[in-house]
N, C-alpha and C positions, 0 to 999 in steps of 0.2 A: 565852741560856743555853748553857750547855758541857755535852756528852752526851760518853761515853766509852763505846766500847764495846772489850772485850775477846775478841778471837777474829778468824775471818777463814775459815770455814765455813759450814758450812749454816744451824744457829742464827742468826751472825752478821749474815750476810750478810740473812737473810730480814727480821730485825730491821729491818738497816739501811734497806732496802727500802720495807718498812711504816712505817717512821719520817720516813723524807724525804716520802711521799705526805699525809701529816701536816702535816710541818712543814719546809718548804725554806730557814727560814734561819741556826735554830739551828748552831751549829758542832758538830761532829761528827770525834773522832778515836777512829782506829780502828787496834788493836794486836794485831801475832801474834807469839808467838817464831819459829814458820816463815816465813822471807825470799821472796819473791815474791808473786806474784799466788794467787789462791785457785784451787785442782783441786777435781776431784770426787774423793774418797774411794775412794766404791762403784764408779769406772773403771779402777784402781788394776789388780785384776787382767785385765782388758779388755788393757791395752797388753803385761801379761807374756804375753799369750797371741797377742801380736801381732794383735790382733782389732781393735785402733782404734791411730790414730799417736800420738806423743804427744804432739803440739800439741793434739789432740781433749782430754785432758786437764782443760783447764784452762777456767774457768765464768765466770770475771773478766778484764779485761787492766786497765791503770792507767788506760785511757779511759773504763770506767765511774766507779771509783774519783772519778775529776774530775768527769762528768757529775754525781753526786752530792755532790759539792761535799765531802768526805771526808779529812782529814788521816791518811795512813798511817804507824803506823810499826812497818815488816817486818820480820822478823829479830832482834826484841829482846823480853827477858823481861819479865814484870810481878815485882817481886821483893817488894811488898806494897799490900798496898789498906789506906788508914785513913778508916773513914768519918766521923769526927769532924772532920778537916781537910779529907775532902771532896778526899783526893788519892789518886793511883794513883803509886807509883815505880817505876819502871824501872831494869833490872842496871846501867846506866851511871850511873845517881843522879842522874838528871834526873826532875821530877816534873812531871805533870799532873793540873790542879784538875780535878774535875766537879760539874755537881750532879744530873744522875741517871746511875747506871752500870748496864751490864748486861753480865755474865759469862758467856761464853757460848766457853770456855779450852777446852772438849774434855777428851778423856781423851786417854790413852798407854796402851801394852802393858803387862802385866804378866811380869815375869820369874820364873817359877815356884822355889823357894827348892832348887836341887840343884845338886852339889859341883861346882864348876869350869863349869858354865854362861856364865856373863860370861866374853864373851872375844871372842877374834878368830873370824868365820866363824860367828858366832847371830847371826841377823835377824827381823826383824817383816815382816808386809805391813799396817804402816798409814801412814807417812806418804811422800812423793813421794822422797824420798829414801832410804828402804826400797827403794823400785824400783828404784830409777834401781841401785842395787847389787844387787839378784838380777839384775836385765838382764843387768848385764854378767858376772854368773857364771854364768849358765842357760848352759851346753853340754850336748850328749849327751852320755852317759855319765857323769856325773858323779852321784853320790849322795847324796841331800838325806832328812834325817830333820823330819819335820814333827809336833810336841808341840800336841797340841789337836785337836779334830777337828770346830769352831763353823764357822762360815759363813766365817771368814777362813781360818781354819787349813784348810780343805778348798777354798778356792780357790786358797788355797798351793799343795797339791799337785797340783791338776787343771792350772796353769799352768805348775812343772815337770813336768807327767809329757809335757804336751803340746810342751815344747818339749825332749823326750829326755831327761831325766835318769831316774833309777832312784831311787825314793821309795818312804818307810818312813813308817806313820804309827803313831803312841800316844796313845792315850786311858787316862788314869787311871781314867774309869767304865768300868763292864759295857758299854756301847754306844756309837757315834757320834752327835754332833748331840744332846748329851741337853736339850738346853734347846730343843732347837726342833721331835724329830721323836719320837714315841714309840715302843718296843720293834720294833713291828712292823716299819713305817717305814723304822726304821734298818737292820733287817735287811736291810730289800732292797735297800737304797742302801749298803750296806756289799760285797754280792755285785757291785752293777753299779760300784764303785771296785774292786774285787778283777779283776774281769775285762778292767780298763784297765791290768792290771800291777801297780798298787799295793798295796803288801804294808800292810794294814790288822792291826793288833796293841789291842785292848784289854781293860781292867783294868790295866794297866802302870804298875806305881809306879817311875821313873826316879832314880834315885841317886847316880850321879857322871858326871862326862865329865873323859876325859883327853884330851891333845892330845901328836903325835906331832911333831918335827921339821919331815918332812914336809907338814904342815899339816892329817893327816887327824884326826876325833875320833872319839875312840873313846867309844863311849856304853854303862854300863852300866846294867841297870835289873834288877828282883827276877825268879827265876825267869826270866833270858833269857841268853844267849849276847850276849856284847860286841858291838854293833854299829860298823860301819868307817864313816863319811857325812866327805863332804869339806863340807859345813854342815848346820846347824840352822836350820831355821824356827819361831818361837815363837808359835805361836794359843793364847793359854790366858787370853785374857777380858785386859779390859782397866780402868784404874780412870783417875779423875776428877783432873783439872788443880787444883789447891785450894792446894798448898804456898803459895802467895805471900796467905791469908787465914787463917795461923796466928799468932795473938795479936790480930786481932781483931775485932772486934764480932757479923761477920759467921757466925753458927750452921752448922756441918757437918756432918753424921755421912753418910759412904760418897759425899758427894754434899754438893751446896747445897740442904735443904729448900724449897720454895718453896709459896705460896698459887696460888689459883684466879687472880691476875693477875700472876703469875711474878715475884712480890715476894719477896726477902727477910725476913726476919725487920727490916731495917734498911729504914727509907724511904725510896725517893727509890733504892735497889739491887736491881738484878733479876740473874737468872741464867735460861740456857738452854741446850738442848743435852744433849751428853751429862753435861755436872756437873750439872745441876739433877737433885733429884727432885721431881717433881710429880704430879699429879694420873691416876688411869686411868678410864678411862668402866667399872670395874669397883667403884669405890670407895674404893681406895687412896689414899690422901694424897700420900703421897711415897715415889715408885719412880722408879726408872731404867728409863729403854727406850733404847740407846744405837744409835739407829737412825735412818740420813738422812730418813725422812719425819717422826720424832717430834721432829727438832732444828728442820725448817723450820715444823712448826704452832708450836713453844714459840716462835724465833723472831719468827714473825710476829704473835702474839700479846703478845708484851714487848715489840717493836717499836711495836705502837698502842699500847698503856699507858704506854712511856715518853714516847709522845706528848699524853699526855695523856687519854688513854681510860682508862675503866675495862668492858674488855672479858675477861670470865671465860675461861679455859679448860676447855673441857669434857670433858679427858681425850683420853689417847695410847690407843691400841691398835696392841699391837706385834703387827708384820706383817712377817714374812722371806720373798721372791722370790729365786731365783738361779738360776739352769742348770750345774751343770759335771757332768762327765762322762757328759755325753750325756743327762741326765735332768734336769730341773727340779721343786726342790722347794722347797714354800711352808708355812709357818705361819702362824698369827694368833690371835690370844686365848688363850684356857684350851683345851689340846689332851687333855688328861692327864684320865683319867679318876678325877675325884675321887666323893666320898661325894656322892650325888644330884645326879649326872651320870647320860646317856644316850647313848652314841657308835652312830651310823649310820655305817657300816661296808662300803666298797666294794672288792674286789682284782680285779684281771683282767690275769693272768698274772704275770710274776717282776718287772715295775716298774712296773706301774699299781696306786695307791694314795691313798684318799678314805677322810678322816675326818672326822666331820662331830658336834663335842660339843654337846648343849642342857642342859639345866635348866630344868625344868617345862615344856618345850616351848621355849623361848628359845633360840636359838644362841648359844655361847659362844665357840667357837673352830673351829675345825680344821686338816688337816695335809691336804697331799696331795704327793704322789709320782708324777710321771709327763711328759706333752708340755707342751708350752708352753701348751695352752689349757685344760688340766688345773688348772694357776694364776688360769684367768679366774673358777672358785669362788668363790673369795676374796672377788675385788673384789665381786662380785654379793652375797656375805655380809656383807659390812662394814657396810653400813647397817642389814642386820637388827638384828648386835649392838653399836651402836652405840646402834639406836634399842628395843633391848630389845623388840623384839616378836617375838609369837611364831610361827612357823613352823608352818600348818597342815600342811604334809605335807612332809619331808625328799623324800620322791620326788616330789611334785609341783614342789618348788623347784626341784629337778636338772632338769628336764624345761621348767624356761621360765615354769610358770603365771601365776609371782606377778612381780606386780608392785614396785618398788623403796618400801618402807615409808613412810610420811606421818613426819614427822621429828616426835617426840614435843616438845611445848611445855614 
């Protein structure tokens, strides 16, 4: 049989992985439009920060590649999937048959819709080549406006601020990190970015950019004085690789829908990653969590089913770790206090911060703000709400008592 897998990432790769432990003789090719060996994403800002080299980088070399007996081809687009003929064509209009496919193409940045933005001097931090060009423009002194204020977008700026430049951020909402830290949260982590030099600005509806001779841009935005940045860094969320599955068969909306065995709507076609939506241990059918541990469970889950398993997925729980500017902060699940929620509620002083959501007793999420072992929460929470049971005492938990939950049948 002929398996085709599209991507060359975390999904991918974990696919691939689980696939060959299956089945070691089917043929297997494997396609990215990014030219080289596969990196780590989430290291990305690791090397602007000169924290790791950049050979560290990289998670694959072509000697696995072969060990897994894998036809690559690097550097070239898919330009449409037909699942009727059961082929994938490629921008140079060479085609390859499969008979099961799995899509597993990633997203890209989005480019927020304001006047004179596209141009010379706006960049992303998502792919190795994103880098490899702030590298070589990070000097001191130099002025860098950072749009978005996610987990990328603030690792943008914690990376210039730390290798000397002078940065400006804007957020369109009322607060930083809205989708990952709540009101409070954000406050404090907005004072302890403030007290690292960075001029943090939100509500900010951005409106034009002009570009001088010189090279500098000038940025204006509502209610602000023109701002001068010799670049722009763009964090403001990002959307799903899909273009080359328009006209057909194949079902989309925001993403690739998929079932409990990371099938498409077409049989014999899976999707994983950041384009699929699938399944969350909360209920949801089809969401996106575009996040390196929810690409490697979907991964390794479509990887046994393309093998011929029918292995369920049991739902992603999105889960953000990071550290920059001096503080480390984590989310997971439902933070946000909805209608028949309960949040347990810990501060201790201007950047330690514990929030801990249930319903009916159940942990659903939480958020915290603080040392690195402040994040060890988390993990110790995950199996709770995972496994939906309930937490006899939010301070007993914090304290050690309980033991890690029996995994509900």
């Amino acid at each position: 049989m002929q398996f085709v897998i599209i991507g060359n990432s975390a999904a991918a790769l974990s696919a691939l992985s689980r696939f060959r432990s299956l089945d070691k003789d089917s043929r297997v090719t494997l396609i990215s439009a990014e030219p080289g060996s596969a990196y780590s994403r989430v290291l990305l800002p690791y090397f602007l920060r000169r924290k790791i080299p950049y050979e560290n980088l990289f998670i694959r070399r072509q000697e696995d590649y072969d060990r897994l007996g894998v036809t690559t081809e690097l550097g070239v687009r898919v330009s449409r999937v037909d699942p009727e003929s059961h082929t994938v064509t490629l921008e140079d209009g060479r085609t390859i048959a499969f008979d099961r496919l799995l899509i597993a193409s990633g997203s890209r940045p989005f480019l927020p819709p304001i006047q004179g933005l596209a141009g010379e001097n706006v960049f992303h931090l998502w792919t190795l080549n994103d880098t490899e060009q702030l590298d070589s423009l990070f000097e001191p002194g130099r002025r860098a406006l950072v749009l978005g204020s996610g987990f990328i977008a603030l690792q943008a700026a914690w990376a210039a601020q730390q290798r000397g430049l002078r940065v400006t951020v804007y957020e369109l909402l009322p607060r930083i990190m809205p989708t990952v830290l709540d009101e409070r949260a954000a406050s404090l982590l907005q004072r302890k970015i403030e007290e690292h030099g960075v001029s943090v600005r939100v509500g900010i509806h951005s409106q034009s950019v002009d570009r001088s001779q010189q090279g500098v841009l000038r940025v204006h935005a509502e209610n602000q004085p023109p701002l001068e940045v010799e670049m722009i860094i763009v964090g403001a969320g990002v959307r799903p690789n899909i273009e080359f599955l328009e006209g057909s068969t194949v079902r989309t909306d925001r993403g690739i829908p998929v079932d409990r065995n990371m099938q498409t709507n077409v049989p014999g076609i899976y999707a994983a990653g950041d384009v699929a939506r699938g399944a969350t241990i909360f209920g949801e059918t089809h969401q996106t969590h575009a996040l390196w541990p929810t690409a490697v469970e979907h991964g390794t889950i479509a990887g046994a089913n393309l093998g011929g398993r029918q292995i369920p997925y049991q739902g992603s729980l999105n889960m953000n770790v990071t550290e920059m500017f001096g503080v480390t902060v984590a989310s997971m699940g439902k933070f946000s206090e909805e209608e028949g929620f309960a949040a347990h509620i810990e501060q201790d002083g201007s950047s330690r911060y514990l929030k801990i959501v249930l319903r009916e007793g159940i942990p659903v999420g939480a958020a915290v703000l603080g040392e690195a072992e402040d994040a060890a929460v988390l993990g110790k929470l995950r199996p709770w709400i995972r496994n939906r049971r309930k937490l006899p005492s939010v301070e007993g938990f914090l304290q050690g008592k309980y033991l890690l939950p029996r995994k509900v049948a």
